[in-house]
PALOTI-827137 format. One record per residue (C-alpha): x, y, z; residue in three letters. Coordinates in steps of 0.2 Angstrom, whole numbers, plus 5000, padded with zeros to 4 digits. Example, Ala and Ser with C-alpha at 12.3 -4.5 7.8 and 13.67 -1.06 7.14 Angstrom:
% PALOTI-827137
506249785039Ala 506849955036Ser 
***
This chain:
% PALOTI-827137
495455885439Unk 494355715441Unk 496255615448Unk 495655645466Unk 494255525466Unk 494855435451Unk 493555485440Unk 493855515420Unk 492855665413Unk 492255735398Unk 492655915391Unk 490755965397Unk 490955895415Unk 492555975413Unk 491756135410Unk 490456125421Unk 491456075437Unk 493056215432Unk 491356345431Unk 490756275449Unk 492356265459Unk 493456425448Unk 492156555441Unk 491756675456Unk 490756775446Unk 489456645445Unk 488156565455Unk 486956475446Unk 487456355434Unk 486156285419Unk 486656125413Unk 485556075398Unk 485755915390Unk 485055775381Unk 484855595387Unk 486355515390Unk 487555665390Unk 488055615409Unk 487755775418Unk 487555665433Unk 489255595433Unk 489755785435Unk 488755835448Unk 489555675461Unk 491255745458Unk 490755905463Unk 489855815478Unk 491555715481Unk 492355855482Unk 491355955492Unk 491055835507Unk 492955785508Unk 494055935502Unk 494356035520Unk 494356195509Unk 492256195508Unk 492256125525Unk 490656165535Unk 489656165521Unk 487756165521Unk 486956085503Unk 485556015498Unk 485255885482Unk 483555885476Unk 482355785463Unk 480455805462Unk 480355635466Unk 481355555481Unk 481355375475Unk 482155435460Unk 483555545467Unk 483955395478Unk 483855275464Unk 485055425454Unk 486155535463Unk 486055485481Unk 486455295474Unk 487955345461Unk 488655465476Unk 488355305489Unk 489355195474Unk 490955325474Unk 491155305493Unk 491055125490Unk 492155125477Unk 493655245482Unk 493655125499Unk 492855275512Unk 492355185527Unk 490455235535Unk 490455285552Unk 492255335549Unk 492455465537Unk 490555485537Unk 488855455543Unk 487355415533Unk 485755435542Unk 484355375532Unk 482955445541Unk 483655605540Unk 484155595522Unk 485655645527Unk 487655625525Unk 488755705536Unk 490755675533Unk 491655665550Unk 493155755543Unk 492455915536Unk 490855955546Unk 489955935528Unk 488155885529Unk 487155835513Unk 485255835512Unk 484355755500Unk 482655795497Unk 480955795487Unk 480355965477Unk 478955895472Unk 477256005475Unk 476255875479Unk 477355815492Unk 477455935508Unk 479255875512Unk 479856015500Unk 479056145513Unk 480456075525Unk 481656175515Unk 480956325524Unk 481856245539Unk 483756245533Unk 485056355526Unk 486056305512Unk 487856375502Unk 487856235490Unk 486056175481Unk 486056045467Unk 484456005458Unk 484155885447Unk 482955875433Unk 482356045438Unk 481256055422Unk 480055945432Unk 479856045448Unk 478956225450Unk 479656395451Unk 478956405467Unk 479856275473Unk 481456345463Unk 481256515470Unk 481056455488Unk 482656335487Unk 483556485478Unk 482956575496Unk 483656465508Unk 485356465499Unk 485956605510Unk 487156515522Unk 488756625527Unk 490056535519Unk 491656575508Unk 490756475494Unk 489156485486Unk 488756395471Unk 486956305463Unk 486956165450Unk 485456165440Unk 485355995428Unk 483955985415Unk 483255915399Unk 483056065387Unk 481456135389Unk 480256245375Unk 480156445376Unk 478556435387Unk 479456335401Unk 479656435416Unk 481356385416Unk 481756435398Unk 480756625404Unk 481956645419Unk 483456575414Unk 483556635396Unk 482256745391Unk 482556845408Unk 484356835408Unk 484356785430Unk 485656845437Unk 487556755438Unk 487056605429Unk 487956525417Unk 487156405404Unk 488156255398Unk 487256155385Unk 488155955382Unk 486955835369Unk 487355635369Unk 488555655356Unk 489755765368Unk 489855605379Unk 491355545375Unk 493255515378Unk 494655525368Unk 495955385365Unk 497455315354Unk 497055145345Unk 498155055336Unk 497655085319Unk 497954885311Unk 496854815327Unk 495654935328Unk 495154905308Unk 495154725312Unk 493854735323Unk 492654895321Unk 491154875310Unk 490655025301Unk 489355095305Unk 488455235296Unk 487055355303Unk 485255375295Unk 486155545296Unk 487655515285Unk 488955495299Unk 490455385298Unk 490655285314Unk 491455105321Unk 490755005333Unk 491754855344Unk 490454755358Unk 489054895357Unk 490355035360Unk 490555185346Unk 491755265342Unk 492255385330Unk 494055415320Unk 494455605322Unk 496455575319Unk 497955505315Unk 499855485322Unk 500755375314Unk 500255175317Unk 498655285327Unk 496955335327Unk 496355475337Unk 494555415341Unk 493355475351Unk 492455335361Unk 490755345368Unk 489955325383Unk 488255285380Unk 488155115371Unk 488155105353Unk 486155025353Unk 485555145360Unk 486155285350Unk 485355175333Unk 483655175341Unk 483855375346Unk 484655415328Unk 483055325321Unk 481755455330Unk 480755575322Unk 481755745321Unk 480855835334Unk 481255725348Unk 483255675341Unk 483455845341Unk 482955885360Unk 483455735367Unk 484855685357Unk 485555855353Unk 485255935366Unk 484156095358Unk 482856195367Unk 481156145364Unk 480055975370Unk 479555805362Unk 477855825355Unk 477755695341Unk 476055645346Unk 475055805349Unk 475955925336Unk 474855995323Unk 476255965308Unk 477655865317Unk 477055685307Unk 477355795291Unk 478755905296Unk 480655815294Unk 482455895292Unk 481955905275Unk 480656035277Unk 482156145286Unk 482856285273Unk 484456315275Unk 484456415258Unk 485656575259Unk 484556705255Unk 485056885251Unk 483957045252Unk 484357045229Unk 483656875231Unk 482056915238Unk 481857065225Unk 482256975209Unk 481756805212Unk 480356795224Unk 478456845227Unk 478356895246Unk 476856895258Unk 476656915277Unk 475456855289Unk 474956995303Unk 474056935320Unk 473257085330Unk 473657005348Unk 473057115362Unk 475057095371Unk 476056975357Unk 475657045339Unk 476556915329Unk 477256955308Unk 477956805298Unk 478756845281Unk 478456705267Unk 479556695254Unk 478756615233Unk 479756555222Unk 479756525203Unk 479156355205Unk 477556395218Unk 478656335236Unk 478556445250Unk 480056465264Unk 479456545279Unk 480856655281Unk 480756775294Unk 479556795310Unk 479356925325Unk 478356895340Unk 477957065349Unk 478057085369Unk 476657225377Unk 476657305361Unk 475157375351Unk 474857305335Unk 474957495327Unk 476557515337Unk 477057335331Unk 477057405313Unk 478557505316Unk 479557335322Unk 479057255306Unk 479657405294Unk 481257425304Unk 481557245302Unk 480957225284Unk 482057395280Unk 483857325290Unk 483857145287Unk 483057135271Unk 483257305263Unk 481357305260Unk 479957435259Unk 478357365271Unk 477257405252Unk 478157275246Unk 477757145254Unk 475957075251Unk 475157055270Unk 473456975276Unk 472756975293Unk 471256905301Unk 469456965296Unk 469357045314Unk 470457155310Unk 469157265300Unk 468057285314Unk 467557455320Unk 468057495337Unk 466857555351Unk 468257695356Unk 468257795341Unk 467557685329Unk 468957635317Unk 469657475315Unk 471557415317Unk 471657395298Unk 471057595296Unk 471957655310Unk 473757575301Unk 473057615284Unk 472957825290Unk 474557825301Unk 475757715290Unk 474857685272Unk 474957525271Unk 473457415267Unk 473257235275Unk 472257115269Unk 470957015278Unk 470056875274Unk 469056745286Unk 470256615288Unk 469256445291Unk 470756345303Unk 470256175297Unk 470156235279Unk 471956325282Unk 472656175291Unk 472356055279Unk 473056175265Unk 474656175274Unk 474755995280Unk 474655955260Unk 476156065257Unk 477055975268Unk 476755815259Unk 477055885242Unk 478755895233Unk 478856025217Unk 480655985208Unk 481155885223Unk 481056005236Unk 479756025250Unk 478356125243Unk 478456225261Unk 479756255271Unk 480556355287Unk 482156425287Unk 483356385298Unk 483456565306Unk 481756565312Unk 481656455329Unk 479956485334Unk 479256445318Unk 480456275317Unk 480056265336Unk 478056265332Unk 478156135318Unk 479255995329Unk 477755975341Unk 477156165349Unk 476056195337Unk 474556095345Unk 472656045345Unk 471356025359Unk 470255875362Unk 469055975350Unk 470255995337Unk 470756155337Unk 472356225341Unk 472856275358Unk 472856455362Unk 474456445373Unk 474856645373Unk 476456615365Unk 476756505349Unk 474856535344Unk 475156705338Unk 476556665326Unk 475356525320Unk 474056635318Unk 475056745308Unk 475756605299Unk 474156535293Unk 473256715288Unk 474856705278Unk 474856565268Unk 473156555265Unk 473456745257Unk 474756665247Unk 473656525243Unk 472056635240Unk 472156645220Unk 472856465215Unk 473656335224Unk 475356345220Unk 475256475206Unk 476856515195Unk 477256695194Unk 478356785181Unk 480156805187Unk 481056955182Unk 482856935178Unk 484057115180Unk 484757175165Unk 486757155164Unk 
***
């Protein structure tokens, strides 16, 4: 595909620019990477292609940044570069008229408007004044969904095609592009997700040379790779006198120094995974490494025979939240489950949480030992029965509370993270449970006052998280507990 301009592609430009050009039923496409996984590079080949293939001729399309100086410096520059490069003569083949922002190709009738999205810039409103078929916006996770949705308005020009390119860094589930895109399921889109390490070609060394000079190199994550003047590559293959390697394009220091990060920012901006770099201002990132990650297989017999289980219950207004914590023999806890209601009540959210408990886990809700907070005790004005009372009468089930002091509980929980029992993380999330995982890595957060940040989204499974543990912690501070073992 990428022989027209003389361009050499990765399997994810590939992808994206196969989805842009061949896949009708699309017309919006998400691409979320990490640095360095060279969406860019993807998005001036479609622009080649759209300014110089008579088959999109006519076309209106606008690439966008929230700051002009860097689009210029970015996209406008690299799509400036091609032209240079493949020998297209200006005035020409095509005419770039700098106060306008503008590039209009003299053999298609194409124009290409570059502008600023930024909210604090009013050159976004000029927007309102086109008409577009093709938009391209990059870093969109840096502009506003109002400016989104009045771009996403104006790409209503008649034309045979019709197609948007959206390139970001991944973003956490309180973005609004995580809540349109992904949450919300907006229509025709398709979301491609590339991290650093997809950036790559494959090639055929000889085998004898390339040993003679590649340096190994191994990962602080236990990869195997081979480096020759800064560039990496890595052997996935034989033929005969042959590697198969991949070789990438991002250069080799680089990829030390990001390998060398703290967990929660490799894995957003290296891997490519939802969330957002929060190494600073998260409550337990410091203290929370890939160590602290269960990946434990754990079956519904397990639970029964070998572990103590508590839950932690927030009353939220419009998000109940419910995590299940999962003790072992030795005094560790796993968080292993969590569910985050949506303009639910909580009594109605107890049905969610025995329906869950009862298919996933093949659990009765009696026996699972749950707290909440205090406030749940309290005696409504309506009819003067408290939350507790009211699940207590329609379900039978009796929740726990206690006043639960959030300095006394956070400090609790930051010394599980520091503390090993038979070599394993005293606490622990399980792999399966994202927003738990996603709150530890940097969205659990404190205010200026010290407190945490009551953000209407991950506060309600911290909540539930902390009346939790500090149930589970109420008696002794990493208590044993008899295990009983099934008869055979």
């Amino acid at each position: 595909m990428s022989g027209m301009f003389d361009i050499v592609l990765t399997k994810k430009q590939e992808e994206i620019i196969s989805t842009f050009f061949e896949d009708n039923s699309v017309r919006w496409i998400l691409s979320v990477g990490g640095k360095g996984s060279a969406k860019t590079t993807a998005s001036v080949y479609i622009l080649l292609n759209l300014f110089f293939n008579p088959e999109y001729k006519g076309s209106k399309i606008l690439i966008a940044r929230e700051s002009l100086r860097d689009l210029k410096n970015t996209l406008v520059r690299e799509f400036k570069s091609h032209l240079t490069k493949l020998g297209i003569p200006e005035d020409k083949a095509y005419t770039h008229h700098e106060g306008l922002q503008l590039f209009r190709s003299l053999l298609t009738d194409t124009e290409i408007y570059y502008l600023s999205l930024s909210s604090r810039n009013d050159q976004y409103r000029s927007v309102l004044s086109y008409e577009f078929n093709v938009v391209i916006i990059d870093e969109l996770d840096r502009i506003s969904e109002e400016a989104f949705d009045e771009v996403s308005q104006r790409m209503r020009l008649k034309h045979k095609f019709n197609k948007g390119l959206l390139n970001l860094n991944p973003v956490p589930e309180t973005h609004w592009v995580y809540k349109k895109f992904v949450a919300n399921n907006f229509p025709q889109t398709k979301i491609i997700r590339s991290s650093t390490y997809d950036n790559y070609l494959i090639k055929k060394v000889n085998a004898k040379a390339f040993s003679l000079k590649a340096t190994e190199y191994v990962s602080p994550q236990g990869n195997i790779y081979y480096v020759i003047n800064n560039t990496r590559y890595e052997i996935i293959g034989k033929d005969g006198d042959y590697y198969i390697v991949k070789e990438f394009n991002v250069s080799h220091p680089f990829l030390v120094e990001m390998e060398h990060k703290h967990y929660s920012f490799r894995r957003v901006m290296l891997e490519g995974q939802w969330g957002s770099v929060n190494v600073d201002d998260g409550i337990y990132t410091p203290y929370f490494t890939e160590r602290h990650i269960a990946t434990d297989i754990i079956t519904p017999k397990d639970l029964m025979l070998y572990y103590r289980l508590y839950g932690g219950f927030d009353f939220g207004v419009r998000r109940p939240a419910f995590v299940l914590i999962a003790e072992d023999e030795w005094g560790r806890y796993i968080v292993i489950d969590e569910i985050l209601g949506e303009n639910i009540s909580s009594i109605q959210f107890v049905e969610t949480i025995r329906r869950r408990l009862r298919e996933k886990w093949k659990l009765d809700i009696q026996d699972v030992e749950i707290y909440g907070d205090i406030a749940g005790s309290f005696r409504e004005q309506s009819d003067g029965l408290s939350i507790i009372q009211k699940i207590r009468e329609q379900y039978g089930i009796n929740i726990k509370t206690q006043k639960v002091k959030v300095m006394d509980s956070l400090f609790k929980i930051k010394t599980l993270l520091e503390k090993d029992i038979a070599n394993i993380p005293a606490l622990r999330v399980h792999q399966d449970c994202p927003m738990m995982l996603a709150g530890m890595l940097g969205e659990f957060k404190m205010d200026e006052q010290g407190k945490p940040i009551k953000d209407n989204y991950y506060e309600h499974i911290h909540d539930a998280f902390r009346y939790g543990m500090m149930g589970a912690l109420k008696n002794n501070f990493n208590s044993n507990f008899k295990v009983y073992v099934p008869e055979y």
